[in-house]
N, C-alpha and C positions, 0 to 999 in steps of 0.2 A: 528478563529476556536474555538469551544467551548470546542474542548477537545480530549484527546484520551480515551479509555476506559483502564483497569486494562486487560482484554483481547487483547487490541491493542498492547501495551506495552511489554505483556511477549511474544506476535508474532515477535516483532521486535528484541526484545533481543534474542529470539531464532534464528530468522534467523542471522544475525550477527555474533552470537557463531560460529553457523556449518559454517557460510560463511567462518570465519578464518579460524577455524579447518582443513576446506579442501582444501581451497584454496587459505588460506595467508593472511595478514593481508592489505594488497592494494586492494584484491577481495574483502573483508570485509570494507573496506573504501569507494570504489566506489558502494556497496550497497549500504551504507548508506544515501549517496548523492543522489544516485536515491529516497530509498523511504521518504526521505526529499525532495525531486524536486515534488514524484507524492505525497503526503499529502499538499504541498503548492500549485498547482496544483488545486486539487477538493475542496483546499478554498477558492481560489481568484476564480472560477465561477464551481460551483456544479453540472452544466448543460451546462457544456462544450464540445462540438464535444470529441466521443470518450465513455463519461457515460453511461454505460448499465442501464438499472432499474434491478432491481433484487428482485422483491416482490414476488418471491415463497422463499425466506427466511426470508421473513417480512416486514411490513409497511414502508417504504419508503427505502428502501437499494437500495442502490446504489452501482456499481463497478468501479474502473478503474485500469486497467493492469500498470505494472510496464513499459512494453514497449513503452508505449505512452509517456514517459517523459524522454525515452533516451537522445532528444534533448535539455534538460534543465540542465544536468548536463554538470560544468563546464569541457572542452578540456583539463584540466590538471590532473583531475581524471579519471583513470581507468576505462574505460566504459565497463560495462556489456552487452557482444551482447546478449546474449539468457537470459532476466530475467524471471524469473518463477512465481510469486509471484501478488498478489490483494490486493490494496486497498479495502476495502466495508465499507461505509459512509452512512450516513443519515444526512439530516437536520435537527436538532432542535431550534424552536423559531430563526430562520433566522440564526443560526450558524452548520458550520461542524462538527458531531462527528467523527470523526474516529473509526469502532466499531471493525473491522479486518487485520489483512494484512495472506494473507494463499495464500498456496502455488496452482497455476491452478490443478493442481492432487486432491488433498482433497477432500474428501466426503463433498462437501459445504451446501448442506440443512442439514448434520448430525453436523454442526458445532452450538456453540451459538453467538447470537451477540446481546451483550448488553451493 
């Protein structure tokens, strides 16, 4: 993976926060495993059953739902049944950026991804 963006970063740390805030710090732990399950995910194959395109919000964006990698989080963490939240990536010079993670609700063409 080539990277996360300074955008990606303060997405995850936001979600995290209010994950504990409201639902504990085990709900906030098994986030975290998920969106580490789906970031390793869309970098071991970018074009994986599951990858939406999503070039009405730019040159190569890509999505994939936090639900699709329920199944990769280890049985001993906290599985989140209803995850809410997107990956959106792109490939550059053959590596994953990471440029988002936001939540399915969001005004998503009103977001930036860089």
């Amino acid at each position: 993976m080539s990277g996360i963006t300074p955008h990606a970063r303060a997405d995850i740390i936001g979600i995290l926060l209010t994950s504990e805030d409201r639902f504990g710090r085990r709900v906030r732990d098994g986030y975290e495993e998920l969106i580490v399950a789906a970031m390793d995910a869309v970098a071991d194959d970018p074009a994986r059953v599951g990858v939406q395109e999503r070039s009405e919000l730019g040159v190569g964006i890509r999505a994939w739902h936090l639900r699709l990698s329920r199944g990769s989080v280890p049985v001993d963490v906290h599985r989140i049944i209803t995850p809410r939240h997107v990956v959106f990536f792109r490939e550059v010079n053959g590596e994953v950026q990471i440029l988002r993670v936001l939540h399915e609700s969001m005004d998503l063409p009103g977001q930036r991804y860089e």
